[in-house]
FIKOLZA-1660 file (N, C-alpha, C; in steps of 0.1 Angstrom, whole numbers, plus 5000, padded with zeros to 4 digits):
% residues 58
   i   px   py   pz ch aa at
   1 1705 3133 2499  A  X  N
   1 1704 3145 2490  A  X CA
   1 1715 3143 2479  A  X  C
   2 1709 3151 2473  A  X  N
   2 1720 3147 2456  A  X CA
   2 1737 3152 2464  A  X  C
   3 1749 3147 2458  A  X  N
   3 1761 3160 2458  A  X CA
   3 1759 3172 2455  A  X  C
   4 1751 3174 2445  A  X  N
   4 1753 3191 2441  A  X CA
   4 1750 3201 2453  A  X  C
   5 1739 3189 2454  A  X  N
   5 1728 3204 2468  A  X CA
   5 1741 3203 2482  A  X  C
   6 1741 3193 2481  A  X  N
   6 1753 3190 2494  A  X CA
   6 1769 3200 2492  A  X  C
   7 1773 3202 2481  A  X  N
   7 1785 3206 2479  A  X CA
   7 1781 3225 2480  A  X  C
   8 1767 3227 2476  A  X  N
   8 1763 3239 2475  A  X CA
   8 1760 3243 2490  A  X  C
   9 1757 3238 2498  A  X  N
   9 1754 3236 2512  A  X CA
   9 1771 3240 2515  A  X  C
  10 1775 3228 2513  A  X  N
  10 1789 3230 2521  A  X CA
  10 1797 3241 2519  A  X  C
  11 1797 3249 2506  A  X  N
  11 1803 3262 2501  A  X CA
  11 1798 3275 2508  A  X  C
  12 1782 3272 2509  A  X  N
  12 1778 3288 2517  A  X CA
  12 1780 3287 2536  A  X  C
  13 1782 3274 2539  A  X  N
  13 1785 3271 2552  A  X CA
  13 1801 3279 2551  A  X  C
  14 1808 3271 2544  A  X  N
  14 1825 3279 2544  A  X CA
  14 1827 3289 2543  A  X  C
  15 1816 3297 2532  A  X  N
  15 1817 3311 2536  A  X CA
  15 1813 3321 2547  A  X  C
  16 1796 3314 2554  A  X  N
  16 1796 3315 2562  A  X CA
  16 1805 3314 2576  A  X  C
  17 1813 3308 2572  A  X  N
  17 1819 3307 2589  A  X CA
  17 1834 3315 2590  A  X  C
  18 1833 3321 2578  A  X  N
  18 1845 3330 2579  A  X CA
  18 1838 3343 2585  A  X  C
  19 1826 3345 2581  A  X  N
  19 1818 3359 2589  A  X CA
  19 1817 3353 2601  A  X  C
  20 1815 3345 2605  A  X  N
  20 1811 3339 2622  A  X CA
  20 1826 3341 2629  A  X  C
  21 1836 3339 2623  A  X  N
  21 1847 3341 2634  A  X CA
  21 1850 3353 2629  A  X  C
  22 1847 3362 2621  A  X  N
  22 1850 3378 2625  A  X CA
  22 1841 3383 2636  A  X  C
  23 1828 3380 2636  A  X  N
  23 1815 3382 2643  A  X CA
  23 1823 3378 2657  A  X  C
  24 1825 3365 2657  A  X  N
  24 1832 3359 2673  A  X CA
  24 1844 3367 2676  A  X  C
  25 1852 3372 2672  A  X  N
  25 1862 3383 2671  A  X CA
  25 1855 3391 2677  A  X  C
  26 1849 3397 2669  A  X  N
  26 1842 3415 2677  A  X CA
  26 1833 3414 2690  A  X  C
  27 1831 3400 2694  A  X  N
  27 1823 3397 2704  A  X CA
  27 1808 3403 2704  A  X  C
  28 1807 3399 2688  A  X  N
  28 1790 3407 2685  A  X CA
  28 1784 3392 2692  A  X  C
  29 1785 3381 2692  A  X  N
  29 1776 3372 2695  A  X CA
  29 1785 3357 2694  A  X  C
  30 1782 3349 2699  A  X  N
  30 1789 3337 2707  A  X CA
  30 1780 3329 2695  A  X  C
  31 1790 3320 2681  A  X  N
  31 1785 3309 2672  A  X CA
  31 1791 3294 2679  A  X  C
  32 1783 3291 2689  A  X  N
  32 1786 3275 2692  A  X CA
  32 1781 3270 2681  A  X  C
  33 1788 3250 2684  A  X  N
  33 1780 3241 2674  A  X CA
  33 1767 3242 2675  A  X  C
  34 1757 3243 2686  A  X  N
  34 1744 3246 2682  A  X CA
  34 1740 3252 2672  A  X  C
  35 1745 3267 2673  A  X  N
  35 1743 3276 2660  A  X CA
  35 1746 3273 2650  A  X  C
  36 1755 3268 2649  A  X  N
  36 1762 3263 2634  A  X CA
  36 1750 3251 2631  A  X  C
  37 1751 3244 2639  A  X  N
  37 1737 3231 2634  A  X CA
  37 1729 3237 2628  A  X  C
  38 1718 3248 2637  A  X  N
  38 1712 3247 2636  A  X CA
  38 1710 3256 2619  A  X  C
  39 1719 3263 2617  A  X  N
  39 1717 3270 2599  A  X CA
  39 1716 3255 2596  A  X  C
  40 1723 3246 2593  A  X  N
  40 1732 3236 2586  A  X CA
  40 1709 3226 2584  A  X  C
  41 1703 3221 2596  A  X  N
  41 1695 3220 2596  A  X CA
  41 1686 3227 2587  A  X  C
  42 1684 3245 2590  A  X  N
  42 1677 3251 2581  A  X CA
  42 1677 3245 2568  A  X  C
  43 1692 3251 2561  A  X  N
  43 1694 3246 2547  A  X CA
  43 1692 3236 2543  A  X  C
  44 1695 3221 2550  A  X  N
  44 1686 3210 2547  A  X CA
  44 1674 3202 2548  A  X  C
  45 1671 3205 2559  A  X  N
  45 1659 3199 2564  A  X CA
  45 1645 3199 2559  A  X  C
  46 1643 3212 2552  A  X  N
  46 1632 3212 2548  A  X CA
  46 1629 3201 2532  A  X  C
  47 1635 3203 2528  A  X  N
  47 1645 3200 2511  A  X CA
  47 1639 3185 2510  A  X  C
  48 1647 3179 2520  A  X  N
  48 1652 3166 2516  A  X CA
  48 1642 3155 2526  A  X  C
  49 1645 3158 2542  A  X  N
  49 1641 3154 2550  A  X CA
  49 1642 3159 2566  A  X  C
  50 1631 3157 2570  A  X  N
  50 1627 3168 2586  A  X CA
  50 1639 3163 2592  A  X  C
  51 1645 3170 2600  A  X  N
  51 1653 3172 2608  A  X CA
  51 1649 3170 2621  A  X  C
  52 1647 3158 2628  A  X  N
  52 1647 3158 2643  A  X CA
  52 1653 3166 2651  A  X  C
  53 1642 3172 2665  A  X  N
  53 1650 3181 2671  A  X CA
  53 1660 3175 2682  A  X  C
  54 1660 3158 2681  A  X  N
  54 1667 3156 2692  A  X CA
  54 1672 3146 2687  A  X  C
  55 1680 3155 2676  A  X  N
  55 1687 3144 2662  A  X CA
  55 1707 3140 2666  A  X  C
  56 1708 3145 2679  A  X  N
  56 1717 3137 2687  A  X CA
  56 1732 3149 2685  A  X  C
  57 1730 3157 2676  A  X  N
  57 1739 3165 2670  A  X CA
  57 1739 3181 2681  A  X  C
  58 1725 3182 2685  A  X  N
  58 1723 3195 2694  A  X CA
  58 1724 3196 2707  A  X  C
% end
């Protein structure tokens, strides 16, 4: 994938994960690396190229 989409990716991930450890603070819900994968998948996968589900990361 180009940098741009990748750097764009990587900035809403950052921001995202500052709400995931308030969220994990208030014990609204438990963000393992699964979860986190599996946004990270959403955002790219479709775009660029399918994302195996037993793509060694989950």
């Amino acid at each position: 994938p180009p940098d741009d989409y990748l750097d764009k990716v990587i900035q809403s991930y950052t921001y995202l994960e500052e709400h995931i450890i308030v969220l994990e603070n208030a014990n609204a819900e438990e963000f393992d690396n699964v979860v986190k994968c599996n946004i990270l998948k959403s955002m790219i996968g479709g775009k660029y190229a399918p994302v195996l589900a037993n793509n060694g990361f989950v």
